[in-house]
Every structure is written in C-alpha cells, then in structure tokens.
C-alpha positions as CSV (number, residue, x, y, z in Angstrom):
1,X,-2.5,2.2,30.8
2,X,-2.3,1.1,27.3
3,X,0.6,1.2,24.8
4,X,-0.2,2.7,21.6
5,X,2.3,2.7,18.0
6,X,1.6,6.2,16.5
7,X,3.1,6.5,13.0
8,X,3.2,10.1,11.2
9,X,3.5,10.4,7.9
10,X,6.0,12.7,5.6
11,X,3.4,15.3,4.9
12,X,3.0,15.4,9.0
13,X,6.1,15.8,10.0
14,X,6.9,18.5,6.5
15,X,7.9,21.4,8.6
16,X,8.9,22.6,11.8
17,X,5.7,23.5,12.4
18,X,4.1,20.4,12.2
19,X,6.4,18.5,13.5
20,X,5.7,21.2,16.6
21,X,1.9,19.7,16.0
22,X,2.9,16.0,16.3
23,X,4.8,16.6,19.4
24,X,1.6,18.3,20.9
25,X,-0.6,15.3,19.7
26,X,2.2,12.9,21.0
27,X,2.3,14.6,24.5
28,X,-1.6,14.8,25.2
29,X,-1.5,10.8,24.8
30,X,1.4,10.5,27.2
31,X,-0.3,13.2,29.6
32,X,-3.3,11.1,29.8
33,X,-1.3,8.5,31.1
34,X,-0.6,6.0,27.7
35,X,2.5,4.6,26.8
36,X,3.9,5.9,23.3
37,X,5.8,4.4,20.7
38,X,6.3,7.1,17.8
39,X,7.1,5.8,14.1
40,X,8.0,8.5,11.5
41,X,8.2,9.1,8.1
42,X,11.0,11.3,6.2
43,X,9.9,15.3,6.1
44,X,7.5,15.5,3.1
45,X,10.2,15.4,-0.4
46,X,13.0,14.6,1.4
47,X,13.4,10.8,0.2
48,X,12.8,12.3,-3.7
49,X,15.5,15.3,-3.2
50,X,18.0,12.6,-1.3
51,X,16.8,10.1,-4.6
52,X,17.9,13.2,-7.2
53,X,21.1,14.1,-5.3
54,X,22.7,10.1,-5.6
55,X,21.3,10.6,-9.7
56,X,23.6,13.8,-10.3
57,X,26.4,11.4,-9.5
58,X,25.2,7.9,-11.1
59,X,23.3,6.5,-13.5
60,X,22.9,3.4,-11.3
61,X,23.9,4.1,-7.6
62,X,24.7,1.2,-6.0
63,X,21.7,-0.4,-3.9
64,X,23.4,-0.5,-0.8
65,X,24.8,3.4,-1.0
66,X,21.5,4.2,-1.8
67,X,19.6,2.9,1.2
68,X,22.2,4.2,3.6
69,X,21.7,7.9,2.2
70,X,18.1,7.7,1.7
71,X,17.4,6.3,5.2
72,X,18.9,9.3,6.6
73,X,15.3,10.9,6.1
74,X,13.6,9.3,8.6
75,X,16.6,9.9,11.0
76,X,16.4,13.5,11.1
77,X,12.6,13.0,11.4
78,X,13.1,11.4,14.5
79,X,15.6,13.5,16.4
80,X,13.3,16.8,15.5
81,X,10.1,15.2,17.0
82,X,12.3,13.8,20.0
83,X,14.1,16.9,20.7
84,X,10.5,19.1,20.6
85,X,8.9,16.7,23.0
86,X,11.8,17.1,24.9
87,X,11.5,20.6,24.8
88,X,8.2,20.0,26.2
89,X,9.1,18.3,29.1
90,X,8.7,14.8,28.5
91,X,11.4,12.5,28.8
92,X,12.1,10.7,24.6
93,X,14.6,8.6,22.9
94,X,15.0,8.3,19.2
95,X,16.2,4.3,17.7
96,X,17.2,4.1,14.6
97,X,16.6,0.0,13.3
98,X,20.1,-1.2,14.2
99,X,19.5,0.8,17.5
100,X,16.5,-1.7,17.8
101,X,17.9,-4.5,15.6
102,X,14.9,-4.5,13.0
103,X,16.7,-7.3,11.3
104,X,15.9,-7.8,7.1
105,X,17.2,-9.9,4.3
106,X,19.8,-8.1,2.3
107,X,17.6,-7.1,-0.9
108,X,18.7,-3.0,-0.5
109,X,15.2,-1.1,-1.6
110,X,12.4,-3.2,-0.7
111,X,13.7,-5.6,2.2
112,X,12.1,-8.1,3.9
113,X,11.3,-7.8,7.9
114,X,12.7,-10.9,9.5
115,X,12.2,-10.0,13.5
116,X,12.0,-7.5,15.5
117,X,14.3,-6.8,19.1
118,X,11.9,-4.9,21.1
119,X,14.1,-5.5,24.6
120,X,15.3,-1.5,24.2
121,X,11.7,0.1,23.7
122,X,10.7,-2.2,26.5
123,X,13.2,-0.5,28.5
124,X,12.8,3.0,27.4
125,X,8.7,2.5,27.9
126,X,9.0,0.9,31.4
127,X,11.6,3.9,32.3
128,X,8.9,6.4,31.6
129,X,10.0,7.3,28.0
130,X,8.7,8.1,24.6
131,X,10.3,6.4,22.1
132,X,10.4,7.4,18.6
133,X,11.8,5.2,15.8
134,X,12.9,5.9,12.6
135,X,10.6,4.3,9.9
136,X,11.5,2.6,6.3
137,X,14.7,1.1,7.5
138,X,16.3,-2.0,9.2
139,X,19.7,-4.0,9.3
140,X,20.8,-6.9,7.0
141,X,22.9,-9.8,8.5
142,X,26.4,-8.1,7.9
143,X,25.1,-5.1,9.5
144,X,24.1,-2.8,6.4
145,X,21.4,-0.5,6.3
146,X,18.3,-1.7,4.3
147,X,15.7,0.3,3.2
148,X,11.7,-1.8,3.4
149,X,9.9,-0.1,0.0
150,X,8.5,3.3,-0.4
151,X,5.8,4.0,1.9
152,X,6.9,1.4,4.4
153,X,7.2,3.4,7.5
154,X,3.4,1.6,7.9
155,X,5.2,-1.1,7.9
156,X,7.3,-0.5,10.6
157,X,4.6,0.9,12.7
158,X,2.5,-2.5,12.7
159,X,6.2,-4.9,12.7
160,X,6.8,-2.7,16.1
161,X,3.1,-2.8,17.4
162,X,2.8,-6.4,17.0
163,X,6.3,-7.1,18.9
164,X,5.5,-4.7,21.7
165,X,1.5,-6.7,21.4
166,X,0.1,-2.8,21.5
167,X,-3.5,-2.2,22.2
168,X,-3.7,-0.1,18.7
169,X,-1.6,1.1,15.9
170,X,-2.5,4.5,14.7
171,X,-1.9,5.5,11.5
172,X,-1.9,9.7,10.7
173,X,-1.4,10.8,7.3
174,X,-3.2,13.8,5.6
175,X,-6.6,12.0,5.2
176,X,-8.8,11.3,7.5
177,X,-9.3,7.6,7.1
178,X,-10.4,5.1,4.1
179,X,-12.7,6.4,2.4
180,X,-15.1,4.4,-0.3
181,X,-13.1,5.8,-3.1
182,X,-10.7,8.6,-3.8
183,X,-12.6,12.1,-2.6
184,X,-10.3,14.2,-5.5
185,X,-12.2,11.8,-8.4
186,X,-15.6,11.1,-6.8
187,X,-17.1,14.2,-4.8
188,X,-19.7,11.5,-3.1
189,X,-17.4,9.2,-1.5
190,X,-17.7,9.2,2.5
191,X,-15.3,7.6,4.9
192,X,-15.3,3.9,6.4
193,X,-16.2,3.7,10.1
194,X,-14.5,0.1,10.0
195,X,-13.2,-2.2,7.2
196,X,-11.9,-5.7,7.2
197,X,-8.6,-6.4,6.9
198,X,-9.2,-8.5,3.9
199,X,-10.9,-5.6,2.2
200,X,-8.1,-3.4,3.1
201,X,-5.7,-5.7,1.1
202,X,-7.7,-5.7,-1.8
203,X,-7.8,-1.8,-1.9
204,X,-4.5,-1.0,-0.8
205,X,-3.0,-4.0,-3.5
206,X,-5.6,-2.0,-6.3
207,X,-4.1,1.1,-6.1
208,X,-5.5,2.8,-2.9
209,X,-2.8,4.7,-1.1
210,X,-4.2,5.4,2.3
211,X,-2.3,1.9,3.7
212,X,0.9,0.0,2.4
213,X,0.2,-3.1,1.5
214,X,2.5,-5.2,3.0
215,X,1.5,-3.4,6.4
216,X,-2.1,-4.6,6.2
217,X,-0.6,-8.1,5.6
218,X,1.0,-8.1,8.5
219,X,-1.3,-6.7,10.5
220,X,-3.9,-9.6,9.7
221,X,-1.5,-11.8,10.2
222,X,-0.9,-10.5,14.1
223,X,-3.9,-9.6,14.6
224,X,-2.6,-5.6,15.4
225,X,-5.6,-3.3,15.4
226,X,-4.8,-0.3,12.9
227,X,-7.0,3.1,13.1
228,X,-6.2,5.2,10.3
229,X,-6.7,9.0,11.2
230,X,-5.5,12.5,9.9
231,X,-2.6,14.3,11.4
232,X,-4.8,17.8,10.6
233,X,-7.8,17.0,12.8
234,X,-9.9,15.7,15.4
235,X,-12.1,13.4,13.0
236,X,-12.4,9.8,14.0
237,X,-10.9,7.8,11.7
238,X,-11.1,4.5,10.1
239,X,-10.6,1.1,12.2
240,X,-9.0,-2.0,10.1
241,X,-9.3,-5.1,12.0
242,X,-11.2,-8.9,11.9
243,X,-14.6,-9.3,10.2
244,X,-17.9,-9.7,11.3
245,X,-21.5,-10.1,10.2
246,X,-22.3,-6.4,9.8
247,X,-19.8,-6.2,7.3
248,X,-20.5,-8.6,5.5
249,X,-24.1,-7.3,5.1
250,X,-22.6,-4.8,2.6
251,X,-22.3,-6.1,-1.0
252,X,-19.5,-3.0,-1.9
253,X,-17.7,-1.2,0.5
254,X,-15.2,0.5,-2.3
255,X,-13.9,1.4,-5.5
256,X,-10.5,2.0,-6.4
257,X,-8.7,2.7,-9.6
258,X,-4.9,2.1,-10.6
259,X,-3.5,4.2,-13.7
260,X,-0.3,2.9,-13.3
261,X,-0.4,0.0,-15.3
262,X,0.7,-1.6,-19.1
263,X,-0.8,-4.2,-20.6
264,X,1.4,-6.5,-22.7
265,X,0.0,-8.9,-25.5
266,X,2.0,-12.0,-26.9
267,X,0.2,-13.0,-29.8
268,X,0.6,-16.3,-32.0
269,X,1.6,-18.5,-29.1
270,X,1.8,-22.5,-29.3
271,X,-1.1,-24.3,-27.4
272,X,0.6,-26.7,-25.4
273,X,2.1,-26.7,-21.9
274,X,5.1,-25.2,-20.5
275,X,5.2,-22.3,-22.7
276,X,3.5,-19.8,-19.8
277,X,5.8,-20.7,-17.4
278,X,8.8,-20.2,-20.0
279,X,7.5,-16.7,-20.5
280,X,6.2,-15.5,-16.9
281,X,9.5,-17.4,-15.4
282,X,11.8,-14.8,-16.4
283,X,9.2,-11.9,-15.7
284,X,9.2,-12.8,-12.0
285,X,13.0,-13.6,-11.8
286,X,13.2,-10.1,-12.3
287,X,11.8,-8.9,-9.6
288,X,8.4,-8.0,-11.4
289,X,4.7,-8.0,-10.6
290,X,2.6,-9.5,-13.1
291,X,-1.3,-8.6,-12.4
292,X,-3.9,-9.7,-14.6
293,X,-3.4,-12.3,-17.1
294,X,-6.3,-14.0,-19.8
295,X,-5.4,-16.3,-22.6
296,X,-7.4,-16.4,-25.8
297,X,-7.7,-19.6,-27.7
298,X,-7.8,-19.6,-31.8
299,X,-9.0,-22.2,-33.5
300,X,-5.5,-22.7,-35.6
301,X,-4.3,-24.2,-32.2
302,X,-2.4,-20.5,-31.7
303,X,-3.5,-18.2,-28.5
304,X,-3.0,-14.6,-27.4
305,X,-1.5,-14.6,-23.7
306,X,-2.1,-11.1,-22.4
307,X,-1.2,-9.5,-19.1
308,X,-0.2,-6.4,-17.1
309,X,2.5,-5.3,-15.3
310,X,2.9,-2.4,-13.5
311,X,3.9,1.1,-15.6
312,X,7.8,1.2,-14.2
313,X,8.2,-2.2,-15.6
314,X,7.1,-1.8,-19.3
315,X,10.5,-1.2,-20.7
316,X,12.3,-4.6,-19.0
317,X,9.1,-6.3,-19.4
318,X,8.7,-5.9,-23.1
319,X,12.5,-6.2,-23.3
320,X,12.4,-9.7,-22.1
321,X,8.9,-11.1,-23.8
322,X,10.3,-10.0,-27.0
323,X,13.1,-12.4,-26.7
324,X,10.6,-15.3,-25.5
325,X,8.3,-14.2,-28.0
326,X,11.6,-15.0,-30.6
327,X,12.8,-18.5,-28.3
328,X,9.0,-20.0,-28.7
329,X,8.4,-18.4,-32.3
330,X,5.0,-16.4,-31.0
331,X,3.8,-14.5,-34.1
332,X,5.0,-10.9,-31.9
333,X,4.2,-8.6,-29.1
334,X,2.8,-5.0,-28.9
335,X,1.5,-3.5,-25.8
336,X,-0.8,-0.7,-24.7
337,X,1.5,1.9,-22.4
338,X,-1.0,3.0,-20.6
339,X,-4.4,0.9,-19.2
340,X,-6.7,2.0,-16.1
341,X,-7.6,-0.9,-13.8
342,X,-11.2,-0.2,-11.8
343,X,-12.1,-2.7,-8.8
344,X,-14.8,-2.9,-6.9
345,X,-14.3,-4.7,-3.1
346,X,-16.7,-5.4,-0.7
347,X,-17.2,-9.0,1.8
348,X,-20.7,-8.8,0.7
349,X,-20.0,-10.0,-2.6
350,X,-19.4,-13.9,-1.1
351,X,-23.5,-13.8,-0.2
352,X,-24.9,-11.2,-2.6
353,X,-25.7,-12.6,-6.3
354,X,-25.3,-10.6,-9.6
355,X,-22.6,-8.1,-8.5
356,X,-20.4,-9.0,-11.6
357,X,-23.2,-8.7,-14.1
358,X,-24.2,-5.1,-12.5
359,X,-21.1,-3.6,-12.5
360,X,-20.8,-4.9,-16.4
361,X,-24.5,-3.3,-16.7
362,X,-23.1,0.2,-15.3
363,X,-19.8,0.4,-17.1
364,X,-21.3,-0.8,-20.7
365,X,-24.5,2.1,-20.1
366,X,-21.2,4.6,-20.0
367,X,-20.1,3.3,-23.5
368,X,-17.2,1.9,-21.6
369,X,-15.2,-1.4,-23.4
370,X,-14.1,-4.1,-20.7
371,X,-10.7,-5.3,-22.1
372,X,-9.7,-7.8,-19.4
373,X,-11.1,-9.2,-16.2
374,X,-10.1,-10.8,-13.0
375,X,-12.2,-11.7,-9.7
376,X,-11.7,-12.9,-6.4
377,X,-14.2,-14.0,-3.4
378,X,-14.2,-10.0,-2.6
379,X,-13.2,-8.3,-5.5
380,X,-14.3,-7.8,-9.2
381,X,-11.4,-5.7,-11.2
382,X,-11.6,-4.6,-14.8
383,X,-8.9,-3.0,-17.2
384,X,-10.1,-0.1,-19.5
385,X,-8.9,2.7,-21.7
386,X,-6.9,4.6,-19.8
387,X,-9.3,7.7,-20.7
388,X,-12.4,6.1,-19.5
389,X,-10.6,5.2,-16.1
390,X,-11.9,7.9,-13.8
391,X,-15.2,7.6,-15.6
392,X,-15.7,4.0,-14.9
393,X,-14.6,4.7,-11.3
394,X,-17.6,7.4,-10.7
395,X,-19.7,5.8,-12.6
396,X,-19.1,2.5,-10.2
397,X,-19.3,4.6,-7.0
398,X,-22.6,6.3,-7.5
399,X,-24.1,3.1,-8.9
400,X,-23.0,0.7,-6.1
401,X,-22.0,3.3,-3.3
402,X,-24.8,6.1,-4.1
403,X,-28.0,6.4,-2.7
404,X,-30.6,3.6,-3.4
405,X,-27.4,0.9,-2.9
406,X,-25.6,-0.3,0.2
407,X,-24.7,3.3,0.5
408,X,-27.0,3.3,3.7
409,X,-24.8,0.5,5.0
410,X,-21.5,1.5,4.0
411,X,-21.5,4.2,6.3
412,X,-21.9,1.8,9.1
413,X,-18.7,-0.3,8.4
C-alpha cells in the first residue's frame, strides 16, 4: 500500500463535471488499494470573481478580510469532490488548514508555512478514509485565516506529502507535464520524462507556470518526489526529483520566457560604497523582488545602476527610486515598462563549454539586442525588447532543443 498526495488544479475541478472526473480518478487509486490524500485548488475563476466582489466595496480591502473570503474557494472545492466520492461509495473527509492546523506567519496574502499537524489525516487514512484538504490556506498564531500566494495549493500538496513522508506527490493541472518550453509559443517543444529539481527552480522562478515555485523548494528540500500529470488524460507525465548523471549529459533541457517584467535605470549615481544598499534597501522593505541588476561604470566616476522588477511593482518601484534618486543626487531615473526576459536551463551547462557564447551567436543572427545579462551554474537569462521576446524564445528552442542538439537527449530526461 502506498500513500499518494494528489493535488487538482482550478481548471480540474471548473465544473461539476470535472469535478465528477476527479472523483473517478480519485476512486480508481483508492480501489487499487492506495491511500489518498486529495489537495484542491478553487473552481477555475473563482479566486478572481471572489477578488472583484471585495473591490466593489474597497479600494484597499483589508488583508486579513481578504484571505478569509478568498479562501472560501478552495472550501467549496473540497466538500464537492468529498461529497461525489461519497456518492461513490467511498468513505471521505474534507480539512480545511485550521481543521489540520497548517500553521503560517501572519503576512495575509502570501504566508509563510511554519508546520504542519498531520495527526488528523493520520487518523482519517488509517480509518480507511480519503481525505481531501483545502489548498492555498493555513492559520496564523491568533487563529486567522492566511492565504500562501496565488498558485500555492502546490504548495500545500508537497508541505502535506512531506509530513505524511508519501511515496509521491502528483501534481494534475491542464498540461501534461514540463515541457522544454511553452507548446502555445514554440510548436516543437516535447515534454520532460524527468527533470531535476534544481532545474525545476530555475524554470518555475523564470516564468514557467507548470510548478509554484516555492513548492519545488520545498520539495528539494524534503526530498518529496513530485510527478506532474494532466487531469484530461492518461499520458505519463513529468517526474521532478534528485539528479543524476544522465541528466547531466544534457547541456539544455529548457527555455522559458517572462513578459512580466520592467526594467528601471538610475542614471548619474556616485561611485562609492553604500549607495546600492541605500537604494535596493527600501525596494525590498517593501515586499519587492528585484531580478537582474548590472552597473555601468563612466569614466567621470558616475555609473548607471540598472535592474528589473517584476511588472505589478513598476509604479511603487519607480515611486521610491525617484526619491533615492533625489536623497543621493543621481542625475534621474526612466524606465522601460515593458522588457522580455529569455533563459535557457539545463545541468549540462556545469560540464559543457561555450553555451553562453552560442546562445549570444543565435539571438544576435535574429537581429536581436541583448540589454542585460545574468547567469548561474544552470542558467543563462537575457532581457530583450519586449517585441523580440517570443522570437528569441523559438529561436533558442530550435537552436538548442531542435534536431542536431541535445534534442535526442532531452527527451530522455
């Protein structure tokens, strides 16, 4: 008997229909004789409607409101998929996270997991039970509702799988695994077999949606082996876990793009230290994610410090660098709305030479201008003209991906 953490997505559980599908997927693995431990997602729009309903009432609804309307998503989620298997004849019990005690900090909108009180799924499993548990949410010290950051029922999933020690999380969504870059902008892309979780990091942090983030963390860091399938079909899907040599024979295993960013310039800016930390200090007290930064010397002793943040945080961005800018008497600041940021990953790039200087070779024979640059031991990500970002990421693909590569290779990870 194994114990498996299934987690269904908003688009899977968008009707009563397929919610009727989960609960027949669900049921076949607890036929066969496999424990079950159900994580769900909010029906497909329901978060954004539940969003737009506090917004005809406030301008600014208070944090905390807003986490305890918004988690009522998942809720209803998880009493329609218990109720069906019910219906079905197998015996089910929805939690919600104070049910469980998925204990947070108190920052309403994107908390942080602190533990995880697994005693009642332990009981509900052993009693011959399917449990299903409402995803995104989890309880604060005083005993408020906290909501863990759009897209975090993964999270949950893998926080639940590693307390329970499952033999596998499986992730359903509406594609059928990770695939070496998104299928709606490059026809040629196939689907990973397997993928390191360090790779998965990389894509998921460069603007891959197929895994939150934070999920993939915390799967590396408990080791939680995650399968990432489609809710729609049979297809095997795509197994995240430890590395080993075969990946590493690969020099790229994908390409991602991100069109959600701004890239900020503060021009004129003293040469001498302190001054970056006075200007990225108040940045990240605000709660904002700066990406890629370069700094351009002048000979006059003056440089150019320019960065990105993500496109939701232009406005407060600007709004406080423009009052650095004024503090440190930088010659100004202007900014570009709009940037694309292409990356290419792949644990093949530690042992295979000239990687950089080919993907540089491919984007400059598509009459495409580099603006910025950052690397890693697995990654090499470029910003571009937003215009030229789907290009770039093609152009990349087929290259690097395409036949005559480590396309051959790919397909084996």
């Amino acid at each position: 008997m194994a114990l498996i953490v299934q987690k269904y997505g908003g688009t899977s559980v968008g009707s009563i229909e397929r919610i009727k599908a989960v609960a027949e997927r669900v049921a076949r693995v607890r036929a066969g004789g496999d424990q079950v431990v159900v994580v769900v997602s909010a029906m497909a729009g329901e978060t954004n409607r539940l969003f737009k309903l506090a917004a005809q009432l406030s301008d600014s609804p208070h944090p905390r409101e807003a986490d305890v309307l918004v988690a009522t998503g998942e809720q209803v989620s998880a009493a329609l998929l218990a109720i069906r298997l019910q219906a079905l004849g197998y015996p089910t019990v929805s939690f919600l996270a104070h049910q469980l005690r998925l204990a947070t900090d108190s920052r309403h909108g994107n908390a942080k997991i602190r533990s995880v009180e697994a005693s009642r799924l332990i009981e509900a499993l052993a009693a011959g039970h399917i449990a299903v548990v409402a995803g995104y949410q989890g309880v604060d010290p005083k005993g408020d509702i906290t909501t863990l950051g759009r897209g975090a029922s993964d999270l949950t999933a893998v926080a639940l799988a590693a307390a329970l020690k499952a033999d596998a999380c499986e992730i359903y969504t509406d594609v059928e695994g990770v695939f070496t870059a998104d299928p709606n902008i490059c026809p040629r892309a196939r689907k990973l077999g397997r993928i390191s979780y360090d790779e998965m990091m990389e894509m998921a942090g460069l603007g891959a949606k197929v895994l939150q983030l934070r999920s993939v963390e915390l799967a590396r860091r408990y080791n939680v082996p995650l399968v990432v399938r489609s809710s729609f079909s049979e297809a095997a899907g795509t197994w995240v876990g430890q590395e080993d040599k075969s990946m590493e024979e690969v020099m790229v295993s994908g390409v991602t793009l991100d069109q959600n960013q701004s890239k900020i310039t503060i021009a004129g800016v003293a040469d001498r230290p302190g001054l970056a930390a006075r200007i990225f200090g108040p940045i990240a007290e605000a709660g904002m994610v700066v990406d890629m930064i370069i700094q351009n010397a002048s000979a006059d002793g003056r440089t150019d410090l320019t960065f990105t943040v993500g496109r939701d945080d232009l406005r407060g961005a600007l709004e406080l660098c423009r009052l650095m800018a004024a503090e440190i008497s930088a010659a100004g600041v202007r900014h570009e709305e709009q940037v694309a940021k292409v990356s290419i990953v792949g644990l093949g790039m530690r042992t295979h030479a000239g990687v950089a200087a080919r993907m540089f070779r491919v984007l400059a024979d598509e009459g495409i201008n580099i603006q910025m640059i950052a690397t890693s031991e697995i990654k090499i990500s470029v910003v571009v003209n937003a215009k030229y970002g789907e290009l770039a990421m093609r152009a990349l693909h087929d290259a690097l991906l395409g036949k005559g590569s480590n396309a051959t290779s790919a397909e084996s990870v």
